[in-house]
N, C-alpha and C positions, 0 to 999 in steps of 0.2 A: 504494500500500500504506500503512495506517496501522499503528502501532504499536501499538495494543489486537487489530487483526485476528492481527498475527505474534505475538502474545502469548498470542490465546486458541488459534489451531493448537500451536502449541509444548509451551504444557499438557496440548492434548488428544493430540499425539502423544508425549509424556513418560510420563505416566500413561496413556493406552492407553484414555483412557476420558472421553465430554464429562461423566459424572454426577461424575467423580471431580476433573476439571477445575474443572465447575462451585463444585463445594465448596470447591478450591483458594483459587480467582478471586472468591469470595464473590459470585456470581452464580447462573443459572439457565439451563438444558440450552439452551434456546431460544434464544437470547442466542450461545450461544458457536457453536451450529450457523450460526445467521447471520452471526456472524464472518467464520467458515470457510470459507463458500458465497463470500460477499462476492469472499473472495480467491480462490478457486479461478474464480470467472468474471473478475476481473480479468486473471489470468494464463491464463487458459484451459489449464487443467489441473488434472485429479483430485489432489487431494494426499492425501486418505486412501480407505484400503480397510478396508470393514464386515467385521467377521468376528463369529461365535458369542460370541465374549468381550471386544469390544468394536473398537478400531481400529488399523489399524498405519499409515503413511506409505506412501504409493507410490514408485515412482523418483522421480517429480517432487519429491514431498512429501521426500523425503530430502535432495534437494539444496535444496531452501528452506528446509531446516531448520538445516543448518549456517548458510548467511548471516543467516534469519531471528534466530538466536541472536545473532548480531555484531552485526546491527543495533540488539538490543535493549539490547547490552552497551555499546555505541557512546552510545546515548541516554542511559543511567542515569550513562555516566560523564559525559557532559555537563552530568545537574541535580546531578550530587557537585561538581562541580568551582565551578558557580553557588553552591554552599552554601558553598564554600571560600573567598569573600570576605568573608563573616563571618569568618573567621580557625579555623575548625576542620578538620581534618583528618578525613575523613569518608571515607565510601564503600565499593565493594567492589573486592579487589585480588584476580586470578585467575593463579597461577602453575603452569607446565608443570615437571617434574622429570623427566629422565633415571632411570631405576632407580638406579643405583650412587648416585648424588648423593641421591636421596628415601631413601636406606637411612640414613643418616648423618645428612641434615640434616634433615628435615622436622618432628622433635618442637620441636629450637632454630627454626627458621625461625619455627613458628607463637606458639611463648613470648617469643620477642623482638617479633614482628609485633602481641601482643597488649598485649604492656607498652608499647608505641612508641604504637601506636596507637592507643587504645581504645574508640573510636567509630567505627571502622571493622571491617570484616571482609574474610575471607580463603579463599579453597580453593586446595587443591592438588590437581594431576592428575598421574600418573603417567605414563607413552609412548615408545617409542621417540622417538628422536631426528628420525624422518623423522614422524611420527604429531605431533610436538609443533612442527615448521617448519608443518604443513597447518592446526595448529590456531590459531596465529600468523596465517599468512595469512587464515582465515577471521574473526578476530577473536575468537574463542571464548576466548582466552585472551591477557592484558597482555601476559605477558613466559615467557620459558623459561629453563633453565638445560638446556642438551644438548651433546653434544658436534658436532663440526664435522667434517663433512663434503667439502661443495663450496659454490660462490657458489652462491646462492639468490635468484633476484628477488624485490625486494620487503621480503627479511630485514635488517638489520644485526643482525653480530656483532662482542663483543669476547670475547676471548681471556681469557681468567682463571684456568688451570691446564695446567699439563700433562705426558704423563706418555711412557717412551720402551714401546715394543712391544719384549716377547722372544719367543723361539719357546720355549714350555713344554712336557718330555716326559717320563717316567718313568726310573727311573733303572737305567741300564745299558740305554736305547734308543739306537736309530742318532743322536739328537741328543747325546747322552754320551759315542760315539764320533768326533764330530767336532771340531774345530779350533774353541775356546774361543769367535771369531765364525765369521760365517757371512754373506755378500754373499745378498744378496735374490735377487734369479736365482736363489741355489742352496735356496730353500726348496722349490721345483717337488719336487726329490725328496722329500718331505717329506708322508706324507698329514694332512689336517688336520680335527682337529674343530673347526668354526667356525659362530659365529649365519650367520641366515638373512640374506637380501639385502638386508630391510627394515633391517636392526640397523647402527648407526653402525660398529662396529666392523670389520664384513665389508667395509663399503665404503669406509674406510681403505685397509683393506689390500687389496682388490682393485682399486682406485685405481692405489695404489701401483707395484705388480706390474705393471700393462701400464703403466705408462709406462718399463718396465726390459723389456718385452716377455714376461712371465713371465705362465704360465697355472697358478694355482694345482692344488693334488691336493686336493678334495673328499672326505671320508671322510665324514665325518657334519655332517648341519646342527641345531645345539642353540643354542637364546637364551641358555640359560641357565648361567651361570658356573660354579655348582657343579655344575651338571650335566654341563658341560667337562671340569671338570677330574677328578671320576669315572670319566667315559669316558677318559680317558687315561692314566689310572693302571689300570686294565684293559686299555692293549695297542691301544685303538682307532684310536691317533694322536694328533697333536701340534697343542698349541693357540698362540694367538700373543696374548698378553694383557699387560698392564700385568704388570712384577713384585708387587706390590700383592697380587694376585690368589692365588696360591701362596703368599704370604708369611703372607697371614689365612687361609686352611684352616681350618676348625675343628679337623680329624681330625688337620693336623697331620702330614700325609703329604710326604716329600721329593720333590724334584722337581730335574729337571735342566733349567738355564736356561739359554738360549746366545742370546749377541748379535746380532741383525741388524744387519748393519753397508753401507754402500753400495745403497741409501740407508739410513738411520738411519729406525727410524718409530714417528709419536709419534700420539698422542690427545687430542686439544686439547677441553678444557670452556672451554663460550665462555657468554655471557648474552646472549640474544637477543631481538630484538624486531621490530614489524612497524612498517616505513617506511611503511606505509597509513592506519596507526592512530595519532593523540595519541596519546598518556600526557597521565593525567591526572596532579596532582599527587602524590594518594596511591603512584600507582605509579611514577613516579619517586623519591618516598622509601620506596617500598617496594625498589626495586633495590638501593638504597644500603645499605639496611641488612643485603642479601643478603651483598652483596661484606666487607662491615666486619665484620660481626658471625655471619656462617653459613658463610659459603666459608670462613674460616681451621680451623674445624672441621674440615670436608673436606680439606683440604692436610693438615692435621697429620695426623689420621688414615690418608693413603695416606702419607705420607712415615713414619708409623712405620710400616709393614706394609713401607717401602722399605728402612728399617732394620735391620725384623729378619730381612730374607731377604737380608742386605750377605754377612753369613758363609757363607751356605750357596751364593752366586753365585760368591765367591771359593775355598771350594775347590773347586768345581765346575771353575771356570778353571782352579786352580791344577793341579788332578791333569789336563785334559785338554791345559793345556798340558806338563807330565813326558809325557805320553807322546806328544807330536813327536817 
């Protein structure tokens, strides 16, 4: 495989089209068709399928497409990092973000990244936490900022935040009525509105729970936070989230927080990268300036949201502990 051939399928299955590619590539239709044939008999297999409005990937094509992309990410950082003997600081840096984390940091990320840097560039992608380990292993992206899960081959993680799990319910729910904590075992009785299986958060805590031998109560499955926590202020059940969460509400709605205690469970944002792939030097100064200059945003930020839901946790205890 050369790296003009994975170059010109890549275009032409991005844009959907070789006239469009072509344009791209500062080439001609011809050219990129033969590219593309080139590889498809090397590897012996269809990578694309013709259609009415121009091309899409096949299976095959799909799965060459993700390494194809590493590969090519893999090579550019190679002549960045040649140009970085002159002494400039150069290249393209590709960062993966967690939602919670890209809500906060992402406008500082890319104004520090730009004043640091300025003869380099930068994108961000957004993804679940398991969508952003796949994209790492593939190479598609330097580095991530997600939260942690389980060991992962291949990955190294560091640790850089974290935060503890409550169980969140409406107020004067069965969570209101119980004993200020709560041992993990006993959330079973507990229906929960919780992200889907893909979401870091579900797999925390369902983790967690069989290893206490504990088979969670599934009431509804929602990704999405404020969409949780809606549904549970309507009666649907009970969510188990960072206090953070209920503390930023826009609406501003109380909520009843109760500690899981035995085991304690936390949510760890780690910075991740792939043991397969250098770092080039940009992206190694591009982490650094994450940890330094953008994670303390994020920390301060949930640690006020930890702040300002401190009173409403405490009398929450306070009155559930009165009535022992």
């Amino acid at each position: 495989m050369e790296l003009k051939q994975l170059e010109a399928f890549v275009h032409v299955v991005e844009l959907g089209s070789f006239t469009r590619a072509a344009t791209i590539l500062d080439t001609n239709q011809p050219t990129l068709s033969r590219l593309v044939r080139q590889l498809e008999v090397e590897l012996r297999q269809t990578l694309l399928v013709r259609h009415g409005r121009g091309v899409i990937a096949s299976d095959a094509g799909q799965i060459i497409l993700g390494h194809a992309k590493g590969m090519l990410l893999q090579a550019e950082r190679a002549r960045h990092d040649l140009r970085q003997l002159k002494g400039t600081v150069s290249g393209h840096f590709s960062i993966g973000l967690a939602p919670s984390f890209a809500k906060v940091a992402t406008q500082e990320l890319i104004r520090q990244f730009r004043q640091r840097f300025p003869d380099a560039t930068i994108s961000v992608a957004e993804g679940l936490s398991t969508y952003l380990t796949e994209w790492l292993m593939m190479g598609r992206i330097d580095a991530a900022v997600l939260y942690d899960t389980s060991l992962t081959a291949l990955i190294e993680k560091r640790a850089v935040f974290e935060e503890e799990l409550f169980l969140i319910g409406m107020p004067g729910g069965a969570a209101d009525q119980a004993p200020k904590q709560i041992r993990l075992k006993d959330i079973a009785r507990y229906p929960l509105v919780i992200p889907g299986r893909m979401h870091a958060l579900r797999q925390i805590v369902e983790a967690r729970a069989a290893e206490e031998g504990v088979k969670l109560t599934i009431a509804l499955e929602v990704d999405a936070v404020g969409a949780i926590l809606d549904l549970v202020c309507e009666g649907y059940g009970y969510a188990v989230l960072p206090i953070n969460a209920p503390a930023t509400d826009p609406l501003k709605r109380p909520f009843s927080v109760t500690r899981i205690r035995r085991p304690t469970l936390h949510s760890r944002l780690t910075i991740a990268t792939s043991s397969q792939h250098t770092l080039s030097h940009l992206a190694t100064e591009a982490i650094g300036l994450i940890e330094t200059a953008v994670l303390p945003l994020y920390t301060a930020d949930r640690n006020a949201g930890v702040k300002q839901a401190d009173g409403a946790v405490l009398r929450s205890t306070d009155r559930l502990a009165g009535r022992r």
